[in-house]
C-alpha positions, -999 to +999 in steps of 0.1 A: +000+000+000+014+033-008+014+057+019+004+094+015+034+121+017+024+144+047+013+179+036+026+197+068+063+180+058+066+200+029+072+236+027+073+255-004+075+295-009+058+290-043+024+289-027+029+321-013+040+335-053+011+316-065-007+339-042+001+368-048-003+364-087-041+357-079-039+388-060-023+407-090-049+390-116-079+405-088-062+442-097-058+438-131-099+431-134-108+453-108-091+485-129-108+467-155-139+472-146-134+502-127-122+517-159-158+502-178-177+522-154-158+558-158-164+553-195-199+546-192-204+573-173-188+596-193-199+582-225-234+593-207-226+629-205-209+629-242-244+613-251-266+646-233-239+673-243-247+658-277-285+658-275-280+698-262-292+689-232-270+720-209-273+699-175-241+679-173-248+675-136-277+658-134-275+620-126-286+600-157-291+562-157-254+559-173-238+578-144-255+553-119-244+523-139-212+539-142-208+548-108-219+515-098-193+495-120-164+519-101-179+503-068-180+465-077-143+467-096-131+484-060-149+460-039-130+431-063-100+445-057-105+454-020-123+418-013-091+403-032-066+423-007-078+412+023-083+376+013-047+379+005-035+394+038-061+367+056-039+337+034-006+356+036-013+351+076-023+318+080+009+302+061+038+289+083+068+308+081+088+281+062+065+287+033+068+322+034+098+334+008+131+350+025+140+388+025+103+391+008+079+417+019+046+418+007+039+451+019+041+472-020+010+444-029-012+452+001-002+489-002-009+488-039-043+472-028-054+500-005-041+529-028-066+514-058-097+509-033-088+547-022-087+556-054-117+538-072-138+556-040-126+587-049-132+580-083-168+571-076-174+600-056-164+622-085-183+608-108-215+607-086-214+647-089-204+645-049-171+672-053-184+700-060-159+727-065-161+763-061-171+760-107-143+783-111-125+773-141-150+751-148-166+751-184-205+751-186-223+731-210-231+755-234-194+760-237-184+722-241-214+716-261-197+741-286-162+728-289-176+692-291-192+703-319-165+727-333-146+696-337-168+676-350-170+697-378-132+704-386-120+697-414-092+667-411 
């Protein structure tokens, strides 16, 4: 009869790369889909400034979906970090690689969540500046269609 090896005798620091690539794959779709929902959103405003509609602010059915694709790519790649971290601390040291930190992952991991919040905040209308420097409708409305129009 042939025995089984025992798991808990062997140690490699693989596991832990193996990891962190899954970790790095979680980023790589959550800016994917965080950038799908800024382009919907946007796309929605091009759409209005387009019709003549002069109300870039108002939320539209585009901005929510848009909005709400920036929140589900940040939760993937939030949920993704601290599944990581929650792995990361449960493997015995001997599997963990030497002279290895895994800090610029998690860090990279909180500055994209802070980022695709910020992101979603912005394009939910909620920073509103003081408009100074800020082009009205009328006015981006004209030089979408200015170069629209130009000759190539």
């Amino acid at each position: 009869m042939i025995e089984k090896a025992q798991i808990t005798d062997y140690h490699d620091p693989r596991v832990y790369f193996a990891a962190e690539r899954t970790l790095l794959a979680w980023h790589r779709t959550g800016l994917a889909v965080i950038g799908i929902g800024f382009l919907v959103a946007r796309f929605g405003l091009f759409l209005r400034l387009m019709r003549g509609q002069h109300d870039p602010t108002s939320l539209t059915s585009s901005t929510v979906l848009g909005v709400g694709f920036v929140l589900l790519g940040t939760a993937a790649v939030a949920i993704a970090g601290w599944q990581h971290w929650k792995f990361r601390s449960e493997l015995p040291p001997q599997d963990l690689p030497r002279r290895y930190s895994s800090m610029p992952s998690l860090v990279l991991t909180g500055v994209l969540v802070l980022l695709g919040i910020m992101l979603a905040i912005y394009l939910a209308g909620g920073v509103n500046g003081s408009g100074a420097g800020k082009p009205n409708a009328a006015t981006l409305t004209t030089d979408i269609r200015d170069c629209a129009t130009a000759p190539a």
